[in-house]
C-alpha positions as CSV (number, residue, x, y, z in Angstrom):
1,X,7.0,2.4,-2.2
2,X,6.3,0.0,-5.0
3,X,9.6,-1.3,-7.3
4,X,9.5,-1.0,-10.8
5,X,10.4,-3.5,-13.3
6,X,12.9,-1.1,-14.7
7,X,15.6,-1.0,-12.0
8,X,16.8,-4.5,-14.3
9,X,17.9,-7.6,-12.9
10,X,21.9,-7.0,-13.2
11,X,21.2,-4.3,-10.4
12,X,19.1,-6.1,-8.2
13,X,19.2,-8.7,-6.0
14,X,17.1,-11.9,-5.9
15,X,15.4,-10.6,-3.1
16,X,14.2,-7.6,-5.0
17,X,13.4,-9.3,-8.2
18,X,10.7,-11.3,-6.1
19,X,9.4,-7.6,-4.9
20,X,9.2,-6.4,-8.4
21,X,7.6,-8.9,-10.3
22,X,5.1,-9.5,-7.1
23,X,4.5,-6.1,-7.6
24,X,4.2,-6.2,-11.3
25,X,1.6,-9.0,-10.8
26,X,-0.5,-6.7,-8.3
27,X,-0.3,-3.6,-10.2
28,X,-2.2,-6.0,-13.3
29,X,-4.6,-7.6,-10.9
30,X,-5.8,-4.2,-9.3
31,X,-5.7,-2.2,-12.8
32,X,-8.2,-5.0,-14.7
33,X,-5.6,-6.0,-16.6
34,X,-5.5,-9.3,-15.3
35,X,-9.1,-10.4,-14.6
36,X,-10.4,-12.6,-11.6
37,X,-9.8,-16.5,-12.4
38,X,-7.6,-15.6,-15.4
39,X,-4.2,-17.9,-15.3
40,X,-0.9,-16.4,-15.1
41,X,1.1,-17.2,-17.5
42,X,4.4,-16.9,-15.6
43,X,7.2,-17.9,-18.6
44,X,5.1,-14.6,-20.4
45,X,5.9,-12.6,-17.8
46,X,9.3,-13.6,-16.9
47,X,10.2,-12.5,-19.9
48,X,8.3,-9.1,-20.5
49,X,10.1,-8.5,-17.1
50,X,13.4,-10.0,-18.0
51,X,14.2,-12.2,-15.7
52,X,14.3,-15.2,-15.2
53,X,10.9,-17.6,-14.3
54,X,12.5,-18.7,-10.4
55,X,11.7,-15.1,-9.2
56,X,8.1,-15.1,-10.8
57,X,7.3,-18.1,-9.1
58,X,8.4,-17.2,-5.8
59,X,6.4,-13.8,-6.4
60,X,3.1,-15.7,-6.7
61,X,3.8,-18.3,-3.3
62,X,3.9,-14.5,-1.5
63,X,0.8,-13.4,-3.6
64,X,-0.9,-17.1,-2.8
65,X,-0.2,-15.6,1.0
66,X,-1.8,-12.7,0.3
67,X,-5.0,-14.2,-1.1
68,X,-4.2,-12.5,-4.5
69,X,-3.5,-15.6,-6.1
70,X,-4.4,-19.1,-6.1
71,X,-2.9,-21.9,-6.9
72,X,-5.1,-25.0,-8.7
73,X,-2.8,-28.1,-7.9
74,X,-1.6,-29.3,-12.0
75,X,-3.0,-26.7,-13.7
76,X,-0.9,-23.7,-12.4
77,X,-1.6,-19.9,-10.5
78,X,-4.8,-17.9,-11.0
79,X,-6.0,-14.5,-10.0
80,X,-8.3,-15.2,-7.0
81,X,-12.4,-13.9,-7.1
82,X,-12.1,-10.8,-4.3
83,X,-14.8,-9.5,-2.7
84,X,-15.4,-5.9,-2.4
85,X,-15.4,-7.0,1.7
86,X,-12.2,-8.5,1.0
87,X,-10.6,-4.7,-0.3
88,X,-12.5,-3.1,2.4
89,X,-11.0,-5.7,5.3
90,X,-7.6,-5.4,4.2
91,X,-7.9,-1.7,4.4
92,X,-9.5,-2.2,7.9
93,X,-6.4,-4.1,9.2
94,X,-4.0,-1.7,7.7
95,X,-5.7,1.0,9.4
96,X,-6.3,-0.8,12.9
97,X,-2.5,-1.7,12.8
98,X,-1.9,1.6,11.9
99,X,-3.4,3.1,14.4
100,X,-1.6,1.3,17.0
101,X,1.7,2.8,15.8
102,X,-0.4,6.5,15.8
103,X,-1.0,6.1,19.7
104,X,2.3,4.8,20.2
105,X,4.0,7.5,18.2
106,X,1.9,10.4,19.8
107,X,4.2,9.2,23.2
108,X,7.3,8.6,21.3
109,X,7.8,11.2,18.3
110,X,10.0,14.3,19.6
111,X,9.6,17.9,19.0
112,X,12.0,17.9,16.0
113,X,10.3,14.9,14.5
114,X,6.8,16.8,15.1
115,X,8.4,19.7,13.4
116,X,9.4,17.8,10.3
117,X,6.1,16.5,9.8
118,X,4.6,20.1,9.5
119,X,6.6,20.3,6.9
120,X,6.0,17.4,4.9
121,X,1.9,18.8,5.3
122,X,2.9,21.8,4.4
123,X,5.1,20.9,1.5
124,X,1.6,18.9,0.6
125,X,-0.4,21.5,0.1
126,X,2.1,24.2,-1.4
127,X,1.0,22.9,-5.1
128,X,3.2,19.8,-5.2
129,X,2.5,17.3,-8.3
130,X,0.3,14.1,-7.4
131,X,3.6,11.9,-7.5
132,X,5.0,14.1,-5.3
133,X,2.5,14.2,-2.8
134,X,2.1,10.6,-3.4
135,X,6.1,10.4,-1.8
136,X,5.5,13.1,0.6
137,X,2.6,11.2,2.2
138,X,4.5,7.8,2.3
139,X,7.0,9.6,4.1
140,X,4.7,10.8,6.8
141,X,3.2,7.6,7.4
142,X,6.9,6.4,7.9
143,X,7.2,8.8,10.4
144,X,4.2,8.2,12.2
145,X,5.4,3.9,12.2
146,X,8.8,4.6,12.9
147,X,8.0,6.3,15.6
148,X,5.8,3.7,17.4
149,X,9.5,2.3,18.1
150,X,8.0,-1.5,17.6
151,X,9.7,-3.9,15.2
152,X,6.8,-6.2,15.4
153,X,4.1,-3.3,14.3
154,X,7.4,-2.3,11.5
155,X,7.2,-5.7,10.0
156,X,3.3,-6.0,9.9
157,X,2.8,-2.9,8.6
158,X,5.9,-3.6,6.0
159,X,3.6,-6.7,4.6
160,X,0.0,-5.0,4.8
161,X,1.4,-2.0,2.8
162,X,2.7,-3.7,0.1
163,X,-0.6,-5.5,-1.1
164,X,-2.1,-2.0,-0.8
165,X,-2.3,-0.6,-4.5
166,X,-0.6,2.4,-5.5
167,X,-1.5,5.6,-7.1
168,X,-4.4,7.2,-4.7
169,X,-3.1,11.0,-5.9
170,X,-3.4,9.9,-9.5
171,X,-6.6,7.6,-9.2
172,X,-8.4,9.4,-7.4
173,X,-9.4,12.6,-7.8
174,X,-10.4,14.2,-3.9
175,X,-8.0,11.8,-2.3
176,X,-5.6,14.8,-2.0
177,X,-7.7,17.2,-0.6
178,X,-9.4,14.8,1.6
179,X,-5.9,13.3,2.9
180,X,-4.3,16.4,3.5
181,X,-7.3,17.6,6.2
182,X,-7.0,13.7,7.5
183,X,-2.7,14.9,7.9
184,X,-4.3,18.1,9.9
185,X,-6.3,16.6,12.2
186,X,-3.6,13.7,13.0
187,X,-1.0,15.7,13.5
188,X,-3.1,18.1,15.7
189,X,-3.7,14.7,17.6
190,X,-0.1,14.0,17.7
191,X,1.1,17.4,18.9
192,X,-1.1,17.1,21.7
193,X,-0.2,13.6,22.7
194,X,-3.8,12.2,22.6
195,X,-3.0,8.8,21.8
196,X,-6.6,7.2,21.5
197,X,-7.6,10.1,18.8
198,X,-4.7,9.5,17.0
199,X,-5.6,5.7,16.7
200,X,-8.7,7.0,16.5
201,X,-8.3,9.6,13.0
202,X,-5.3,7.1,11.8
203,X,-8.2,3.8,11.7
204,X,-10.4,6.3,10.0
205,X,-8.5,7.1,7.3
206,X,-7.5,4.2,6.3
207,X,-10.7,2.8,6.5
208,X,-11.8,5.9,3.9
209,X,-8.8,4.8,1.6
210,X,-10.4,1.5,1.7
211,X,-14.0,2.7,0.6
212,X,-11.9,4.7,-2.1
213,X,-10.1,1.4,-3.3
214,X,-13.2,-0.2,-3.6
215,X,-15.3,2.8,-5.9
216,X,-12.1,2.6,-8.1
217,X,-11.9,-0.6,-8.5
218,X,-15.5,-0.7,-9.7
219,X,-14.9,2.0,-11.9
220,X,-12.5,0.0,-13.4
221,X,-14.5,-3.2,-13.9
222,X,-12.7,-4.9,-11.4
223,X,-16.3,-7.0,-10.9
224,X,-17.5,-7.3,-14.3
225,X,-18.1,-10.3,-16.0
């Protein structure tokens, strides 16, 4: 899901250079290494990315959106002072929209598409690395969203998951356990076209990722002064 500053700015498209460095900027902001109220320096970073400043600037306007970043009028862009409320909200949101695609999905996803997300649990638990099962649960999710056949849920869910910071199978160490049972029980829910519990167990786990942002986040000083 996330871009990486190595794809290189003769492949990519302005569009995608925006991505990346917005990216880049979140992956700092969530992993300490940029600190609430610390200015970005945005001619540093154009160039540790290698491009040029025009993308890095559009990057922070989306991350201003997002409430990652603030911008002081004359003095520049700063990392915004988040709440641990504020993780645990935008996890909430995520899951509530979420789980609005689950219950539409357990009406809409068809016995093949059922079937290929047996799999993907399957191929989750048969030993699979932690970036692998990082890829193999993104592509259930998609599953589950694609198949609440809504372009309206598509597009929020496109923007909610990309301020979502990445890495749960490598940060945390019972995320995997824990989110393959949560996989179980919502695809139980979805093969038996229960809509509300889908919503239901989809909200929920979400919300858990969101408790789990927050303990690693501490961990990380993400609060300290």
């Amino acid at each position: 899901m996330p871009e990486t500053a190595s794809a290189g700015p003769r492949r990519t498209g302005p569009a995608n250079l925006n991505a990346m460095a917005a990216q880049e900027i979140r992956r700092r902001v969530f992993s300490g290494q940029l600190r609430a109220g610390a200015k970005i320096d945005q001619e540093a970073l154009a160039d540790e990315l290698g491009i040029s400043k025009l993308p890095v600037r559009e990057a922070l306007i989306t991350l201003d959106h997002e409430g990652v970043v603030e911008h002081i009028a004359r003095r520049g862009a700063f990392v915004a002072r988040m709440t641990r409320d504020d993780i645990r909200d935008h996890f909430r949101v995520f899951g509530v929209v979420s789980g609005l695609a689950a219950e539409r999905a357990a009406r809409n996803l068809s016995p093949e598409s059922l079937q290929a997300m047996h799999d993907l649990a399957d191929r989750m638990e048969s030993g699979a690395d932690r970036a692998e099962q990082e890829r193999l649960n993104f592509e259930f999710h998609r599953r589950i969203n694609y198949a609440a056949d809504s372009r309206r849920l598509l597009s929020l869910l496109g923007i909610l998951g990309k301020t979502v910071s990445h890495g749960f199978y490598e940060a945390h160490e019972d995320w995997p356990d824990k989110a393959r049972a949560d996989h179980r029980l919502i695809l139980a829910a979805l093969s038996a076209r229960s809509a509300a519990r889908a919503r239901t167990l989809v909200e929920k786990h979400l919300a858990d990722a969101g408790e789990r942002a927050v303990a690693l986040l501490e961990r990380q000083g993400f609060w300290d002064h």
